[in-house]
C-alpha positions in Angstrom: 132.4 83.4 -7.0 131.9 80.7 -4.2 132.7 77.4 -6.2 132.2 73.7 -4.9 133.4 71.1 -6.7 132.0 67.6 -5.7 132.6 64.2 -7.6 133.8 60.7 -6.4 136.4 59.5 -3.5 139.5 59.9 -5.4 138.4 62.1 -8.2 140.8 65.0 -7.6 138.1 67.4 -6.3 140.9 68.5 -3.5 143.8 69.2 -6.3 141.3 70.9 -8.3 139.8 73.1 -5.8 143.5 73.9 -4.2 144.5 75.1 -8.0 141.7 77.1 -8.9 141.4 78.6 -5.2 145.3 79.3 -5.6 144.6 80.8 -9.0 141.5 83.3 -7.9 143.7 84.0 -4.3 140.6 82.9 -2.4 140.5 80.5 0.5 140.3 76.8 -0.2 137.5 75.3 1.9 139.0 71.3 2.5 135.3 69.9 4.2 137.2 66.5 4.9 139.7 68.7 6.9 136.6 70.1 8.4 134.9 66.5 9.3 138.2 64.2 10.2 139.1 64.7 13.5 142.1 63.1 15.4 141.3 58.9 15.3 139.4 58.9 12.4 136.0 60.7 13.7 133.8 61.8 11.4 132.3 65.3 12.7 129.3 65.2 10.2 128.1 61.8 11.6 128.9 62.3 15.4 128.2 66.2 15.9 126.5 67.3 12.5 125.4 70.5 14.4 128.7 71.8 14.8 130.3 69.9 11.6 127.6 72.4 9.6 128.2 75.6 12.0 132.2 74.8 11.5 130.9 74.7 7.4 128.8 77.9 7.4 131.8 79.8 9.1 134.3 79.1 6.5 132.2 79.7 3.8 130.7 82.7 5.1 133.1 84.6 2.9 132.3 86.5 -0.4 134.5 84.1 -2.2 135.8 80.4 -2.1 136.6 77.3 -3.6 135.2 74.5 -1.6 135.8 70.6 -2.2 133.9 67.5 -0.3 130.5 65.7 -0.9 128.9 67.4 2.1 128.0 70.3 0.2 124.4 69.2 -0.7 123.5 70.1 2.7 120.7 72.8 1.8 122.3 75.5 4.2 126.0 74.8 2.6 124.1 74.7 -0.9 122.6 77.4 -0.6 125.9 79.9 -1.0 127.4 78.0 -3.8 127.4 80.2 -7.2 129.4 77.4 -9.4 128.9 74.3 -9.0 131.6 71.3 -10.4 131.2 67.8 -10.8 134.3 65.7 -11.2 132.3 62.8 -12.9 135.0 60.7 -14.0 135.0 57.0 -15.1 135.4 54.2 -12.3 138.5 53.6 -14.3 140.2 57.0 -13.6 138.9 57.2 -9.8 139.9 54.1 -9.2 144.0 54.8 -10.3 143.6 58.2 -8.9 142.6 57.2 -5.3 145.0 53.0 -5.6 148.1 56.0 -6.3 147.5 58.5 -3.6 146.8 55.7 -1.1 149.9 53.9 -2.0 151.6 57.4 -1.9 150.7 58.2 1.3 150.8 54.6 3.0 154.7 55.1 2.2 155.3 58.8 3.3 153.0 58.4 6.5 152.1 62.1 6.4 149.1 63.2 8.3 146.3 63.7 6.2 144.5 66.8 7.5 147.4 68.5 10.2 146.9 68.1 13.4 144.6 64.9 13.2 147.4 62.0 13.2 145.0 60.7 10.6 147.3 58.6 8.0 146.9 56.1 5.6 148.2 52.8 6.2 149.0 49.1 4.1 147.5 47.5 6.9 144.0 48.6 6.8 143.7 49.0 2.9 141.3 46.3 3.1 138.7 47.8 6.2 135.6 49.2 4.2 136.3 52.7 5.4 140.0 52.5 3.7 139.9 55.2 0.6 140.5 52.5 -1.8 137.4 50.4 -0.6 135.1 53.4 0.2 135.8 54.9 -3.8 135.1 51.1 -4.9 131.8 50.8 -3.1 130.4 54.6 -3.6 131.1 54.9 -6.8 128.0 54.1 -8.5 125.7 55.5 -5.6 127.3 59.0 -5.7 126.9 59.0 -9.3 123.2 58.7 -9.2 123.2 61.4 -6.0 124.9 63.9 -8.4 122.9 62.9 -11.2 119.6 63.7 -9.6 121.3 66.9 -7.9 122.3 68.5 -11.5 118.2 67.7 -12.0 117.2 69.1 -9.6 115.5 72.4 -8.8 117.1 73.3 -5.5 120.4 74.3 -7.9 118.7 76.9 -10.8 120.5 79.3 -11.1 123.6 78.2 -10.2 126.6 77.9 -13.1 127.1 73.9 -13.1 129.7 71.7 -14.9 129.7 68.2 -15.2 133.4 67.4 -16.2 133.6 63.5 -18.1 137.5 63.3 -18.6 140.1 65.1 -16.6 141.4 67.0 -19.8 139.0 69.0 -19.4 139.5 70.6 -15.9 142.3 73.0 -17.3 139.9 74.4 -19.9 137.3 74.9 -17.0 139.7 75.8 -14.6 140.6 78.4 -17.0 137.1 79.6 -17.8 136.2 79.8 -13.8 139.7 82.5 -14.0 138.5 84.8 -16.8 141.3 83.2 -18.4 139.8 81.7 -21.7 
């Protein structure tokens, strides 16, 4: 099973794709670890060529559980079996990604290792800031993912479109061959 769960900034597609990669023992594929280099520099904007060769390598792999909105990339598409949505309400995002930030902001820990990425209070207001960026992409990544479950270039593929995050354990479960 190669899985990639996609949804909103601050959904919780990284703590679900951790917990079911932890629970099948396959890798967990991070693609904001794979894009954020050191000083905030996205990989997929500046060197997209080697941002999708750095994707294709990790999930050349029988099996994986992938999380980032990059995946739609036809050539990273392409090997995904399961495909989940994290389509929560602006409500939930919105508390999910104000909580982590705030979290983060006071522990100062890198966010991808090795990057000296980290949040801080004083840019929660720049429009790349988490907070802001979940805010103002909300709506348009709803209507990408909404015209990506419609369309053809994923037949075949197992897809779940998850509403409320009570029901990730039941899923989560499922995607185990625990239910």
């Amino acid at each position: 099973m190669r899985v990639a769960v996609i949804g909103s900034s601050g959904s919780g597609k990284t703590t679900f794709a951790r917990t079911l990669a932890a629970t099948q023992g396959v890798p967990h594929i991070d693609l904001d670890a794979v894009t954020w280099q050191p000083g905030w520099v996205a990989l997929h904007e500046t060197d997209p060529e080697e941002f999708l060769c750095r994707c294709e390598a990790a999930m050349a792999a029988e099996a994986w559980v992938s999380c980032g909105n990059y995946v739609r990339r036809p050539s990273l598409l392409a090997r995904v079996t399961h495909l989940v949505w994290l389509d929560y309400s602006r409500s939930v995002v919105m508390s999910r990604v104000i909580r982590r930030s705030f979290a983060r902001a006071l522990s100062g820990d890198e966010l991808w290792p090795g990057t000296g990425n980290r949040e801080t209070f004083a840019r929660w207001l720049d429009k790349g800031h988490p907070i802001r960026w979940a805010w103002d992409t909300y709506d348009r990544r709803r209507a990408q993912y909404e015209a990506l479950f419609a369309s053809p270039d994923i037949a075949g593929m197992e897809t779940f479109r998850l509403r409320h995050p009570r029901e990730a354990a039941g899923l989560m479960a499922r995607l185990s061959g625990r239910s």
